[in-house]
C-alpha positions as CSV (number, residue, x, y, z in Angstrom):
1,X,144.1,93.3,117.9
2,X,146.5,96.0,116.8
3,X,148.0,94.6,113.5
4,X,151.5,95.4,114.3
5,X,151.7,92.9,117.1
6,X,152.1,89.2,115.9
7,X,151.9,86.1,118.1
8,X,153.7,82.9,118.2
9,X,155.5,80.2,120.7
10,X,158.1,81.6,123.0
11,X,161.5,79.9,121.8
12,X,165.0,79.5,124.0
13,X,166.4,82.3,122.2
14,X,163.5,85.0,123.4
15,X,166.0,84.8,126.8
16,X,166.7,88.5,126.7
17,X,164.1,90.1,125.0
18,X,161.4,88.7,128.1
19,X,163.6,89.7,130.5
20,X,164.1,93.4,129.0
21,X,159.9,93.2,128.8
22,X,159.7,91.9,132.6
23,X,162.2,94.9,133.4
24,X,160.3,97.3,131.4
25,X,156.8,96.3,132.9
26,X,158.4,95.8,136.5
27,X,156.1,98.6,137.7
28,X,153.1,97.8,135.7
29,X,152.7,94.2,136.6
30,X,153.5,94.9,141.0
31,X,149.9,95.3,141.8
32,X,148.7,91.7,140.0
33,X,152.1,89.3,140.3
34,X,154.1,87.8,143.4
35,X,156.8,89.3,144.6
36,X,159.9,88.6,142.5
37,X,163.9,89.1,143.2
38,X,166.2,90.7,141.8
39,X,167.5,88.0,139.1
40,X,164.3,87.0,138.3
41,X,164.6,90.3,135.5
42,X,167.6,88.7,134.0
43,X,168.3,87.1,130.9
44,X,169.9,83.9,132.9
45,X,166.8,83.4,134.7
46,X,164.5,83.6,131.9
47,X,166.1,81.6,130.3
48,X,165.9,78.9,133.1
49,X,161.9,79.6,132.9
50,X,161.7,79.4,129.1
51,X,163.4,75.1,130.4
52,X,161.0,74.5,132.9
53,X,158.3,72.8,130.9
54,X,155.8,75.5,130.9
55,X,154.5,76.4,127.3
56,X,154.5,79.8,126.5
57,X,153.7,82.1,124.0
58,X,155.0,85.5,122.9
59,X,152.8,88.8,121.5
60,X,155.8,90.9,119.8
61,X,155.8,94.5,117.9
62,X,159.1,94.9,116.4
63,X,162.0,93.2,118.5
64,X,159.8,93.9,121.5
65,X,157.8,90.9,123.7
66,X,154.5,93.1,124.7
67,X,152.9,90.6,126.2
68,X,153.0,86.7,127.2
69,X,150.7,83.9,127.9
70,X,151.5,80.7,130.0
71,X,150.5,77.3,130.5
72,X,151.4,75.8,133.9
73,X,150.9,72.7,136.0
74,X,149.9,70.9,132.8
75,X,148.6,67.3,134.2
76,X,147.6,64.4,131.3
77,X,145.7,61.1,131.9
78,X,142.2,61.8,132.4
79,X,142.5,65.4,133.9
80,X,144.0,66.8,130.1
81,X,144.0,70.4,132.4
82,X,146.4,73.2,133.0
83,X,146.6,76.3,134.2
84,X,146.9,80.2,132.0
85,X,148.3,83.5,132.6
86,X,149.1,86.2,131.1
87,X,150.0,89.8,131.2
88,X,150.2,92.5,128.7
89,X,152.8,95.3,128.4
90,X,151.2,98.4,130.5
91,X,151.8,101.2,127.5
92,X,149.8,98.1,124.8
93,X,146.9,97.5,127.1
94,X,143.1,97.7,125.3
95,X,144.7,96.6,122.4
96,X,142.9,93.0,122.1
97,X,147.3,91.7,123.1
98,X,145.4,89.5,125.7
99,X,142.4,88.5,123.8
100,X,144.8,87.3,120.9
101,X,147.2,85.6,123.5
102,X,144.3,83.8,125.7
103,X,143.0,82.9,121.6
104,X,145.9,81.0,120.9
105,X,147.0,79.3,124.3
106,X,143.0,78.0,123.8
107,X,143.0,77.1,120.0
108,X,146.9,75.2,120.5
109,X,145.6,73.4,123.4
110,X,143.2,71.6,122.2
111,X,144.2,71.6,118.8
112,X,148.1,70.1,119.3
113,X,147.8,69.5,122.9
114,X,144.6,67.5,123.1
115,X,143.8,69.6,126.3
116,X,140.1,69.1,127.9
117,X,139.8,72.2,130.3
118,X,142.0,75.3,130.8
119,X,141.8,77.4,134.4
120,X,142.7,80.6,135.0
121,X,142.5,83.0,138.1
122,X,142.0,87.0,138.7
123,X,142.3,89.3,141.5
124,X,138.5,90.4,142.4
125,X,139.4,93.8,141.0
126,X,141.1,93.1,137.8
127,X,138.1,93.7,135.3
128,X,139.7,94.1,132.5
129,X,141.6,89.9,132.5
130,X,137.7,89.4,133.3
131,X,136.8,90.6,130.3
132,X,139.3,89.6,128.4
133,X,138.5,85.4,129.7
134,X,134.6,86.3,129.0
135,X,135.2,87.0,125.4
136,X,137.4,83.7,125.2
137,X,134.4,81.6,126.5
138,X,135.6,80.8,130.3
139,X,133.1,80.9,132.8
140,X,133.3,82.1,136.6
141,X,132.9,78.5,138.5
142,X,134.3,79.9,141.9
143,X,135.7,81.7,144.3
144,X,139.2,81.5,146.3
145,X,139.9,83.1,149.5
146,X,143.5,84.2,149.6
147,X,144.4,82.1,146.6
148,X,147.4,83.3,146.2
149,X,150.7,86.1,147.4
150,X,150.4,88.9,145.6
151,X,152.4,92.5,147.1
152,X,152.4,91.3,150.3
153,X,149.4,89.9,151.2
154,X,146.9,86.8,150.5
155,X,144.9,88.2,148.2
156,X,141.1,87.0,147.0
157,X,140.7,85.4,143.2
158,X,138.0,84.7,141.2
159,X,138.2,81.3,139.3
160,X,137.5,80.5,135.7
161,X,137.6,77.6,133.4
162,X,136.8,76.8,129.8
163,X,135.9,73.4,128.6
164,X,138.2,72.8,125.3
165,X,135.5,69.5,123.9
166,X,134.7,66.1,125.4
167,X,136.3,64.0,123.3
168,X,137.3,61.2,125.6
169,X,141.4,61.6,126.6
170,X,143.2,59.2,124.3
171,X,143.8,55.3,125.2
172,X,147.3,55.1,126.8
């Protein structure tokens, strides 16, 4: 990874700074994210995201976010699964950014999490995040007919996953 770019858990405060990065990358990102309004590249909505439970993390150069990495639909009990993605910033890609996000999100899952199994999803066509989740260990274990809405249309996905351990999930 380019040794400028440092990477580290997204904290309330990162409000503005991911939002001037979503703003920045608007472009970039269209052809692989759902559609998104307006507020959704405001400091005031990221904010509301960075509340909502998911855990993120952060790849910064400077006072710049250049890429991010999410956990989502994290479910406990038995399952100990949840869900990753990630985008880089379209002027840092190549860089190993995603490789040293997808590292982390894996190493703090089942290190501090106690996480069994991670997913993660990519368009048929995006090589590149299928690279990136080869080096990190996931392996291909489907495929999902319009998985999910991306510009305008129900769009094909590969499926991946990556078994943590198997440790049993802790007594409750």
């Amino acid at each position: 990874m380019d040794v400028s770019v440092g990477v580290r858990k997204a904290r309330a405060e990162d409000a503005e700074a991911l939002a001037e990065a979503l703003a920045r990358n608007r472009g970039h990102m269209r052809a692989t994210e759902p559609y998104r309004p307006e507020r959704y590249y405001t400091a005031e909505a990221q904010a509301e995201r960075l509340a909502d439970g998911g855990r993120r993390w952060f790849a910064w150069e400077g006072e710049r976010i250049v890429g991010a990495a999410i956990l989502s639909g994290i479910v406990w009990g038995p399952f100990r699964s949840a869900s990753l993605g990630y985008w880089v910033d379209g002027g840092r890609t190549g860089r190993g950014i995603a490789g040293a996000l997808v590292d982390e999100v894996l190493r703090a899952s089942r290190d501090e999490l106690g996480l069994h199994r991670i997913e993660a999803s990519t368009l048929l066509d995006n090589h590149a995040s299928q690279r990136v989740l080869a080096r990190a260990g996931f392996e291909r274990i489907g495929h999902a007919p319009r998985y999910l809405h991306i510009a305008g249309e129900w769009r094909d996905h590969f499926l991946f996953q990556r078994i943590l351990h198997d440790r049993p999930p802790p007594l409750a």
